[in-house]
C-alpha positions in Angstrom: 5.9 11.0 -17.6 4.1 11.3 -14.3 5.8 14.5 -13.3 2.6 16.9 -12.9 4.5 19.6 -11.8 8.2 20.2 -13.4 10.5 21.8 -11.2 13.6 23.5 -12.4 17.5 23.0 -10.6 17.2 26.4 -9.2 13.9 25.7 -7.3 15.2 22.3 -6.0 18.9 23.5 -4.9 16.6 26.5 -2.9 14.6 23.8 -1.5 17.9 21.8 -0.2 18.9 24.4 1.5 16.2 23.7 4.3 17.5 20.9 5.4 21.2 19.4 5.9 21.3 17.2 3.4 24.0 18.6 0.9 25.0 20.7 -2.5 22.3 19.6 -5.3 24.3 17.7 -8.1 21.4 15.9 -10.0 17.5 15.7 -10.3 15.3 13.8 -12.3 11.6 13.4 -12.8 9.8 9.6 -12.4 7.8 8.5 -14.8 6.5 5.1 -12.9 4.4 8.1 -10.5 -0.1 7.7 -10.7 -1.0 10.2 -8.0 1.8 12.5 -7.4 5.4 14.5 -8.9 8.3 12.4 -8.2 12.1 13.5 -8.2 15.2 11.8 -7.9 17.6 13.8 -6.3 21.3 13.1 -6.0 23.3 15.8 -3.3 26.9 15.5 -2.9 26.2 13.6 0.4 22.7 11.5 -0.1 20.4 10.2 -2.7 17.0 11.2 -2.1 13.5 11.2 -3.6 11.6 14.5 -3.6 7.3 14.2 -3.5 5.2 16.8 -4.8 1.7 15.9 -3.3 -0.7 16.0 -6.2 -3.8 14.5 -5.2 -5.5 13.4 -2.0 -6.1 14.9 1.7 -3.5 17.0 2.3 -4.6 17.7 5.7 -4.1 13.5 6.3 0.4 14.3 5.4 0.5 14.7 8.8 -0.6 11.2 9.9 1.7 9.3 7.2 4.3 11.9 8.9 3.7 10.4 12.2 3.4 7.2 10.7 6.8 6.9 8.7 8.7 8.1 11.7 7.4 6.0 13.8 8.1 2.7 11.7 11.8 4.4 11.0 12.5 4.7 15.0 11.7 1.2 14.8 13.8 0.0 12.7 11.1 -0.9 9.8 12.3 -0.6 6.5 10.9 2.8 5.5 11.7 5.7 4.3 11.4 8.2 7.1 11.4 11.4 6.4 14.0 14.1 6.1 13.5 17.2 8.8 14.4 20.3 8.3 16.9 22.2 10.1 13.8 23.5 12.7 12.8 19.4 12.9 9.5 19.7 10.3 9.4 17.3 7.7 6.6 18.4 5.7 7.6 21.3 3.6 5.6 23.3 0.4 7.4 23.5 -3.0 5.6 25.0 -5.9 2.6 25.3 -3.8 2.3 21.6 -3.4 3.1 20.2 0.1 6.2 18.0 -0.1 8.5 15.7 1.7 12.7 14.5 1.1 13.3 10.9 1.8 16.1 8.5 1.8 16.2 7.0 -1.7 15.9 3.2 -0.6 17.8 0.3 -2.4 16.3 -2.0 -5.1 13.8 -2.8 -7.8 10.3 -4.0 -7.5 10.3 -7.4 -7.9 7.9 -8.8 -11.2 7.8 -12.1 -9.9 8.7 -12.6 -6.1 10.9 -15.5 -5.4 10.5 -17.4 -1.9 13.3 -15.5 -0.3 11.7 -12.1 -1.1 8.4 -13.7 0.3 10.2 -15.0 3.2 11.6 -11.5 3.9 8.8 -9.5 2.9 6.8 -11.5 5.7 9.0 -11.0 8.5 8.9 -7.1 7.7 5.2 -7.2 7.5 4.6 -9.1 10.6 6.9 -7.0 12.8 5.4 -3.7 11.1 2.2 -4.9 12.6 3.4 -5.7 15.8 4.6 -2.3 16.7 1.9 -0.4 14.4 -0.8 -1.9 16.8 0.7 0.6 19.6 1.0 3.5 17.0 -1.2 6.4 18.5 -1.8 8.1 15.4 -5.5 7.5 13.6 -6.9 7.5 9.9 -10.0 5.6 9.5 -10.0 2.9 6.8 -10.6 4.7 3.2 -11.5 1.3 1.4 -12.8 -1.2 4.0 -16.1 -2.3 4.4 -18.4 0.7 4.9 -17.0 2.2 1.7 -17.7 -0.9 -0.7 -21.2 -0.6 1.1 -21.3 3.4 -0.3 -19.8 2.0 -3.3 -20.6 -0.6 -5.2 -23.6 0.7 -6.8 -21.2 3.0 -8.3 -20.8 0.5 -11.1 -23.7 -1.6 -11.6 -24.3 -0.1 -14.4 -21.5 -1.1 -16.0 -21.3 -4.8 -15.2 -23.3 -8.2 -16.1 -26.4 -9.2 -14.1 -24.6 -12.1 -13.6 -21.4 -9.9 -11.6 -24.0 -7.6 -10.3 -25.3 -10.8 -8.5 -21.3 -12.0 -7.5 -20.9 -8.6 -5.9 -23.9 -8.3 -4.1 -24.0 -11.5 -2.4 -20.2 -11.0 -1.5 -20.8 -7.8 0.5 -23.5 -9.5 2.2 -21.7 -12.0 3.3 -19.2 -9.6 4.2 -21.6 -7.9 6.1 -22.8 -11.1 8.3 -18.9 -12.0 8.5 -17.7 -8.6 10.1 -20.1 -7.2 12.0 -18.4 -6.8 15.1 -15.9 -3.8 14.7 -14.0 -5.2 17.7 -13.7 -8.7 16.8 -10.3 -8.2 15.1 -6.8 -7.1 16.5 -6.1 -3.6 15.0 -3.1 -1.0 14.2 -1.4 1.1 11.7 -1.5 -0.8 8.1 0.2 0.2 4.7 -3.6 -0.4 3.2 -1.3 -0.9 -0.6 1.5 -3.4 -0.1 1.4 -4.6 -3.8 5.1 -5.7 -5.0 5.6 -2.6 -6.9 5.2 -0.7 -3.2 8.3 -2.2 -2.2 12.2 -2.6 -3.1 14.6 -5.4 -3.2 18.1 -5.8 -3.5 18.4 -9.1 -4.6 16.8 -11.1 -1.9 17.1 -8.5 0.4 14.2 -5.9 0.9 15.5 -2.6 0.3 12.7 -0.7 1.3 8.7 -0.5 1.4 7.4 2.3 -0.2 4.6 4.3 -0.8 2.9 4.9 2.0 -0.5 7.0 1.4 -2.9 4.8 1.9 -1.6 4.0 5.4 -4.3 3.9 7.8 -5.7 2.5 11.1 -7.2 -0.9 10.3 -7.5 -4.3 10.8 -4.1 -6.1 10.6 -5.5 -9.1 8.7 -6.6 -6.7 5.9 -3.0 -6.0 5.2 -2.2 -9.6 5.2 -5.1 -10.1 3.0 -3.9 -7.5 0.3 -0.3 -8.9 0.6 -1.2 -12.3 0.0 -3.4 -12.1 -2.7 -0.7 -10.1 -4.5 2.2 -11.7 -4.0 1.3 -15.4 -3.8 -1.4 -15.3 -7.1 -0.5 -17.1 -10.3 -1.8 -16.0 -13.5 -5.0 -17.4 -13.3 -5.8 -15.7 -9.9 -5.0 -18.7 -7.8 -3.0 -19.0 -4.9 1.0 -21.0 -4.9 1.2 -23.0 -2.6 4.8 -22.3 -2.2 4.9 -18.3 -2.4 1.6 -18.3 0.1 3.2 -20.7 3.0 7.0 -18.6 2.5 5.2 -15.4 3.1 2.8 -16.5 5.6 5.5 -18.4 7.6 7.7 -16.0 8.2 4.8 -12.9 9.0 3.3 -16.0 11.5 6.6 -16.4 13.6 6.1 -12.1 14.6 3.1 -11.9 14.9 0.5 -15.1 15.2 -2.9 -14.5 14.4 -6.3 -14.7 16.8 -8.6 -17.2 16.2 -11.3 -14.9 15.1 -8.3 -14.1 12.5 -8.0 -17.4 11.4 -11.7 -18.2 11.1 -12.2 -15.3 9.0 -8.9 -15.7 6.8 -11.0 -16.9 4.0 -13.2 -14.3 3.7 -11.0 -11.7 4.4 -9.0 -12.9 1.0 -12.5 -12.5 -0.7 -13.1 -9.3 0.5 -9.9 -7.3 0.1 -10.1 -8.9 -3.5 -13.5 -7.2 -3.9 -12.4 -4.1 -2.9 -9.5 -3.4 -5.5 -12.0 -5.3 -8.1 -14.3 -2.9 -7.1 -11.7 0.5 -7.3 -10.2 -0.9 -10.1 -13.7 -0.2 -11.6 -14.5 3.0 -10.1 -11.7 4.5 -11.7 -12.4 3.2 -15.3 -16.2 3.9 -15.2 -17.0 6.4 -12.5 -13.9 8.6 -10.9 -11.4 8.5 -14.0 -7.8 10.2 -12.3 -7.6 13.2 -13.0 -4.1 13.1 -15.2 -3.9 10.4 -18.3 -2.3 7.8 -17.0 -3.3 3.9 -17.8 -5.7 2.5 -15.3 -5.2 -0.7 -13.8 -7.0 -4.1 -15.0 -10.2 -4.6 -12.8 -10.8 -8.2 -14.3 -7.0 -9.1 -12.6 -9.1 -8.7 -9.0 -12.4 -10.2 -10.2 -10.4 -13.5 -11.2 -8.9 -13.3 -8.0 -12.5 -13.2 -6.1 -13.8 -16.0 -8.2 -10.5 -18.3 -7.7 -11.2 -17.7 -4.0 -14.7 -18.4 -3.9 -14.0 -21.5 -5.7 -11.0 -22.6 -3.7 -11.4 -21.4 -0.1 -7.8 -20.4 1.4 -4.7 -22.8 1.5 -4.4 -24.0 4.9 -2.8 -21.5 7.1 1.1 -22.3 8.7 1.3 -23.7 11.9 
């Protein structure tokens, strides 16, 4: 159960009373949770989800704050937060900061059909278009500079042979990016994997989860989105989820040329970064509750297919 902090009725109904929101009837604790406490709560006028921050920067609640509101005022399909009855969203229960949202509609979807691709890259691509005119700021926790800090982290733990593979990535990375500028930026989820967002049949629900949210380059999102949701077993790409997704994002928001040209890469390099985490967290920076880490060989097959393979051709 990924509940780190249990909270009783009593402490919950008190905490309701903040806002305007409604009469507690029922709360229950999340188990699907890896960082933080997570409550369902049903009032006798909403359902809601209650956070209990855990882990992290708690002085960075503020930006996803910001953030979240913004992308609700805009019609994104998020869940912005619940203000109080003095307007503040971001609340302390049990001496853990906290935040009340909407409980969104849906399931995560285990295997993304093409509608849910098709919808999931319209969302994306018009989340970008207004986040690039979002004035709030958080610098990129996992892009380039940190698997530069990083990836001797683990050498240690890995073959000559993939201590060669990720060297020669980042430097080719390194020669690929090196202008800061070169790419159009914004506000990015920095985790859209499938289980970060809800669907209601074909219809998205709701993405989720928004803490590592940060200001970024766009195609770095696309990157992480694509090689999530359009990867087979074996790490390569489909054809048919990849050109759904990318269709749809393309028609709100087309892509530079320097974006194009550096599609490729990009695809290696946001595969080499949750390769790389993926390890950090087995070998290095285990989490601090017992919870079941993610498979870092899932990310190194992905960098491999792509190294092998290139991209798919990109929609018109």
């Amino acid at each position: 159960m990924a509940v780190f902090t249990p909270l009783d009725d009593a402490q919950i109904a008190s905490f309701l009373e903040r806002f305007d929101a409604g009469r507690l009837v029922a709360c229950e604790g999340v188990a699907s949770g890896t960082e933080n406490s997570t409550f369902f709560v049903t009032t006798d006028r909403h359902e809601l989800v209650l956070t209990l921050f855990e882990q992290g920067e708690h002085d960075e609640l503020p930006f996803f704050v910001d953030l979240l509101d913004y992308l609700d005022e805009h019609r994104l399909p998020v869940p912005g937060p619940l203000h109080d009855r003095q307007g503040v969203a971001l609340q302390s229960l049990a001496d853990k900061p906290a935040l009340l949202f909407p409980r969104l509609p849906g399931k995560h979807p285990e295997s993304p059909n093409l509608a849910q691709c098709r919808a999931l890259g319209d969302a994306l691509g018009r989340m970008h278009k207004v986040g690039q005119h979002f004035d709030g700021h958080r610098p990129n926790p996992r892009d380039l500079n940190w698997l530069l800090a990083s990836h001797h982290k683990v050498y240690a733990y890995l073959t000559p042979g993939d201590q060669a593979l990720m060297g020669d990535e980042i430097d080719s990375y390194q020669s690929a990016f090196g202008d800061p500028d070169l790419l159009p930026k914004g506000a990015i989820h920095g985790d859209l994997f499938r289980d970060n967002t809800l669907f209601d049949g074909d219809r998205l629900g709701g993405i989720i989860d928004f803490y590592n949210g940060c200001s970024g380059d766009l195609l770095f999102d696309l990157a992480i989105v694509v090689n999530d949701w359009a990867s087979d077993a074996r790490g390569h790409l489909e054809p048919a989820r990849h050109d759904a997704l990318l269709g749809a994002y393309l028609k709100r928001r087309p892509l530079s040329d320097a974006e194009r040209a550096l599609w490729p890469m990009m695809l290696r390099m946001t595969a080499l970064r949750y390769w790389l985490s993926r390890l950090l967290v087995i070998y290095v920076d285990p989490p601090a509750h017992e919870l079941t880490p993610h498979d870092p060989e899932r990310f190194r097959s992905i960098l491999k297919a792509r190294i092998a393979a290139d991209a798919l051709p990109l929609p018109a």
